[in-house]
N, C-alpha and C positions, 0 to 999 in steps of 0.2 A: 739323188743317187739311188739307184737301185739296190735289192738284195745280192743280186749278184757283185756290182760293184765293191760291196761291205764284205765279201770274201776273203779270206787269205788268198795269195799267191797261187798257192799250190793244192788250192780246190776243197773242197767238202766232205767229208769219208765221211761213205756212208754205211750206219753202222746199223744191224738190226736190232729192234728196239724191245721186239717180243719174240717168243719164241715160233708162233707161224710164220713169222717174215723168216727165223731163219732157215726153218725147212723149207719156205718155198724158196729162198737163193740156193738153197742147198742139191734142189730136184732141177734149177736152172740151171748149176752148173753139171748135174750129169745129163743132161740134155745137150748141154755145148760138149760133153765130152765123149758120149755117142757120134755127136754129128762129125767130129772130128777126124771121127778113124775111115771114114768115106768122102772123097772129095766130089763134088759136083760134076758136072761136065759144064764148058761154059754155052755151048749153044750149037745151032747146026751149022753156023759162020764158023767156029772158031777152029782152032786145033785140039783138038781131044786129048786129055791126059793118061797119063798111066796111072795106075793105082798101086798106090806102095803098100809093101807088103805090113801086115798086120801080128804084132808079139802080143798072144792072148794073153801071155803070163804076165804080163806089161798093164794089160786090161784088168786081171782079177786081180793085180793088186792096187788098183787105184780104186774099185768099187769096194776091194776090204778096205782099205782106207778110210772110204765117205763110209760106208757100215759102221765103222769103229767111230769117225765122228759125230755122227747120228746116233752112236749108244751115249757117247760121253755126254753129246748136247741134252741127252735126253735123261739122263745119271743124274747131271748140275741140276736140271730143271726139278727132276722129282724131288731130290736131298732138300728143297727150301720147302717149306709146308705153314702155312696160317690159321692158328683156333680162332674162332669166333669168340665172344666174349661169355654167349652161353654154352659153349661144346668142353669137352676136354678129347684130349687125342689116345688112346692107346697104339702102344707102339711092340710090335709085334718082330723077334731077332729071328728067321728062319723056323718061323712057323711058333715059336715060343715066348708068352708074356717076358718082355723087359722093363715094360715103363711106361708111366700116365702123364703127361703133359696138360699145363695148363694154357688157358687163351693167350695167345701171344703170337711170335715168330719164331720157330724152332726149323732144328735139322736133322734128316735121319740118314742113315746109309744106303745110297741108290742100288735096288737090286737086293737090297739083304734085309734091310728091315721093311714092315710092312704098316699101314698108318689106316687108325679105323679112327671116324668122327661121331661123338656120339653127345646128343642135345641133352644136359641135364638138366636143364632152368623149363622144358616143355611139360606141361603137364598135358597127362594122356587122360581118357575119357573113354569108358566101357557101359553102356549101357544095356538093361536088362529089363523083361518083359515089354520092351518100344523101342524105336529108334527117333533118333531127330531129324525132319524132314528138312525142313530149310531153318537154321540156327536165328534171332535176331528178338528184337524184343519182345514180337509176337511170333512163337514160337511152333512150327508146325509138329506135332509129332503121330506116330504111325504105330497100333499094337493091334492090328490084326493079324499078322500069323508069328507073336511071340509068346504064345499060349502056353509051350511048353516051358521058356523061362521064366514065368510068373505064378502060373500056378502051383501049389502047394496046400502041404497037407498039416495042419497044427494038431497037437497033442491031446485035442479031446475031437480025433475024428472029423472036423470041418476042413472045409477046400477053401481057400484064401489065394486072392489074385493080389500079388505083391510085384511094383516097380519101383528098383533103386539102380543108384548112380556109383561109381564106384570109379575116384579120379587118383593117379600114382605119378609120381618122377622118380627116375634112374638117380639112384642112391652109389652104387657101382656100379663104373662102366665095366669093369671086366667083368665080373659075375654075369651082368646083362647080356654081354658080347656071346660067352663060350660054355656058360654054365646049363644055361636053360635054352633049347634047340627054339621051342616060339615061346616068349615072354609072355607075349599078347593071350595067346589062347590060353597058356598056364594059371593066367591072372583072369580069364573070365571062368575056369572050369572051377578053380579053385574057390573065387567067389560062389558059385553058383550053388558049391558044395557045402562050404558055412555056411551060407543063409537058410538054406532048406536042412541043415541039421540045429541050428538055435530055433527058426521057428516051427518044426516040428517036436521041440519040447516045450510048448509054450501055449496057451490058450489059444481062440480065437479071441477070446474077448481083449486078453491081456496087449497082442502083437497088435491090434486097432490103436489101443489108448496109450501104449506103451513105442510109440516107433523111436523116439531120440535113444532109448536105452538099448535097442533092437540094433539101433545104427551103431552105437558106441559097442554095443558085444561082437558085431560083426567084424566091426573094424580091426579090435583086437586078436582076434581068433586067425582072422583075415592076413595081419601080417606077419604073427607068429608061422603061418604053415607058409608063406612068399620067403622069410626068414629060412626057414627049414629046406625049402626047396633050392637056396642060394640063387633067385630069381635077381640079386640089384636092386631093389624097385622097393620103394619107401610110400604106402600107402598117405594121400592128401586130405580125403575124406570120403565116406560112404554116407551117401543120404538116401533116404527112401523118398520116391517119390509122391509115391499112392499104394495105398492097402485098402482095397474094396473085396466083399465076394463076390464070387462068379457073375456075370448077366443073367444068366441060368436061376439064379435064385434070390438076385435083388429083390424081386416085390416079396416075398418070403422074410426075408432079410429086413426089411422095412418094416411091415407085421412088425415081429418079432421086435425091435430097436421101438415102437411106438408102445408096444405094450409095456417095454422094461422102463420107457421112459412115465409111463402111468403106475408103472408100482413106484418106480424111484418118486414121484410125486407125492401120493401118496403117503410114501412111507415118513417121506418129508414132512407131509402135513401133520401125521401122528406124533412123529418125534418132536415138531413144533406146538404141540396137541400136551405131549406127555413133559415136554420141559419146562409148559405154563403151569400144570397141575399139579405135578408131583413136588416141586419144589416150595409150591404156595402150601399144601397140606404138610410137606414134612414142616414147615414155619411155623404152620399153627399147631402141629403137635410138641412141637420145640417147646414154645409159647404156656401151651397149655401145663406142661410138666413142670416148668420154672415157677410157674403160680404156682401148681401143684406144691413144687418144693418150699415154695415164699409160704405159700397156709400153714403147711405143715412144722416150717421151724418158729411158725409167728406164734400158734396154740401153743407148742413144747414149750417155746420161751416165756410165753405168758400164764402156762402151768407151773415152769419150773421158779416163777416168779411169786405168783398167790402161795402154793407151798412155801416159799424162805419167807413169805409175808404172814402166813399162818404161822410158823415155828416161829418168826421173831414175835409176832403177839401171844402165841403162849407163854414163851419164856416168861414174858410181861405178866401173862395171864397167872403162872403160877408164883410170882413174887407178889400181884396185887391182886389180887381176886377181883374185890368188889369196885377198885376206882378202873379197872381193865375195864369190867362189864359194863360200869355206867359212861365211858367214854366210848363204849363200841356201839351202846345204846343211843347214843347225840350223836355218833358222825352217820349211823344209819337214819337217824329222824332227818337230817340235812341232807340227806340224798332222797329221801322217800317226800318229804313232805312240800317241797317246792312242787314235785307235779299232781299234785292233789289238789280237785279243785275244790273239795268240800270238807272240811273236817267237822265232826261231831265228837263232841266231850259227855261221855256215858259215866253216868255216878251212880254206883249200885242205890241208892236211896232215893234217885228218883225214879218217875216212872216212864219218861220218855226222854230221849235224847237231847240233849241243849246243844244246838249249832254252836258252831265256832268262826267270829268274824274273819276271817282272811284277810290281815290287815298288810300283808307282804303284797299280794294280788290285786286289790281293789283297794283303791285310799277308802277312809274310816269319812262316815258323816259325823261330823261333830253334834253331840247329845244337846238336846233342845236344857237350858240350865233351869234349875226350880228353884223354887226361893224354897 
């Protein structure tokens, strides 16, 4: 059975589906309704007709009609409206903010209200002193005639060729819309304006070795004055690309960077020079003073010692006289006479010395016996 067969009775209405179908049935039926108000003739066989007369008033109001249904068709069709998932909608009453819509399905009033789309999930891309030629993982880029946004002048007088990046998303979309006439150029003048007043207070040397902090000052300054200006626009990040000097004075610039890298060496070697030495000599003056101080409490103590040794053998001395003197007499022969290797016993009555065997030193020979 065919698709025809599967029909109702009483056929298929047909109904337009979108709205080009319905303005083209629409243009087909004032084409049937022109042709209408003129009858044909039917040929040079037949009988020729008359032509009935024509009520214009009858005409213009069947085209205000279709005009009026063509506004309405066209009212329904505006009033529905679809956010993407990253857009939001502002919605505009007779020229005047009424309302932000989010992604979804929504309806406005055909004719009165007005519907602006505006991407906040995009992040935008402003580049400075280059551009990018073809995007991709090897990436072409172009800075021959971006001279004037690169170069700059740092705070002790040197010329610094500086390229950064500088990425934002629409934070408000109204602000975005009606506050700021071009966003785009506000947010590169603006940049262009912080970065040559941070880095002309700033070294040359410093904005080389210093660029993450250079990025981070930027950024901040950057979106206080986009803040200030009511731009919408919520800065992503600022990075620098390249900080070199000029072409103009690179080999100058290299000189200079080889020789600071010979003192920085240098100065390394001395400091590694002065941290082996100085700290080995202040050790041994350390050293030397602690002995110093060991001598010196060893003698006091061992003076302050012989004195209470001398006072307590006087005390002695003045209670005993004579057995003090002959005991100070034996402990001195017992320290004196052990290293003595020859002792002689002198007797005023004779006339030469008579040795003295040493019998502590050298064992004694036993005396031949006499009868």
């Amino acid at each position: 059975m065919s698709n025809q067969d599967q029909q109702p009775p009483w056929g298929r209405k047909n109904k337009p589906q979108t709205p080009e179908e319905m303005v083209a049935q629409l243009i087909k039926k004032l084409q049937d309704f022109f042709s209408e108000n003129q009858k044909q003739s039917p040929g040079p066989t037949g009988p020729s007709q008359e032509r009935k007369p024509v009520n214009p008033f009858a005409s213009i109001s069947k085209i205000l009609a279709i005009i009026l249904v063509l506004i309405l068709i066209q009212g329904v069709y505006s009033s529905v409206f679809k956010i993407q998932p990253s857009e939001v909608g502002v919605i505009l009453r007779l020229g005047k903010y009424v309302r932000t819509v989010d992604p979804g399905l929504h309806f406005k009033l055909p004719y009165i209200e007005a519907l602006y789309k505006v991407d906040v999930e995009q992040i935008r891309k402003q580049e400075f002193g280059f551009r990018t030629r073809f995007p991709g993982q090897v990436s072409s880029f172009d800075r021959s005639a971006y001279d004037m946004e690169s170069l700059m002048l740092t705070a002790d007088k040197n010329v610094i060729d500086v390229a950064w990046i500088v990425q934002y998303k629409i934070s408000d979309p109204y602000q975005y819309l009606f506050k700021v006439k071009d966003v785009k150029q506000t947010v590169h003048d603006a940049s262009e304006s912080v970065t040559r007043r941070i880095v002309g207070n700033m070294d040359f040397d410093y904005v080389l070795s210093n660029r993450d902090l250079l990025a981070a000052s930027v950024k901040n300054e950057l979106q206080t004055e986009l803040n200030r200006f009511e731009a919408g626009v919520t800065l992503v990040t600022v990075q620098f690309q390249d900080i070199n000097p000029p072409e103009q004075v690179k080999p100058a610039f290299n000189e200079v960077n080889a020789a600071d890298q010979d003192m920085r060496r240098l100065v390394n070697e001395a400091q590694a020079q002065y941290n082996k030495v100085i700290p080995k000599a202040r050790g041994t003056a350390l050293q030397i003073m602690e002995e110093a101080r060991g001598y010196a409490s060893e003698r006091v103590n061992e003076a302050k010692g012989q004195t209470d040794r001398f006072l307590a053998i006087l005390s002695e001395y003045e209670k005993a006289p004579d057995v003090t003197r002959t005991r100070m007499y034996i402990e001195t022969m017992q320290d004196v006479l052990p290293n003595v290797d020859s002792v002689y016993v002198i007797d005023k009555d004779q006339q030469s010395p008579i040795p003295l065997l040493n019998i502590g030193s050298t064992p004694a020979l036993a005396a031949p016996k006499t009868n």
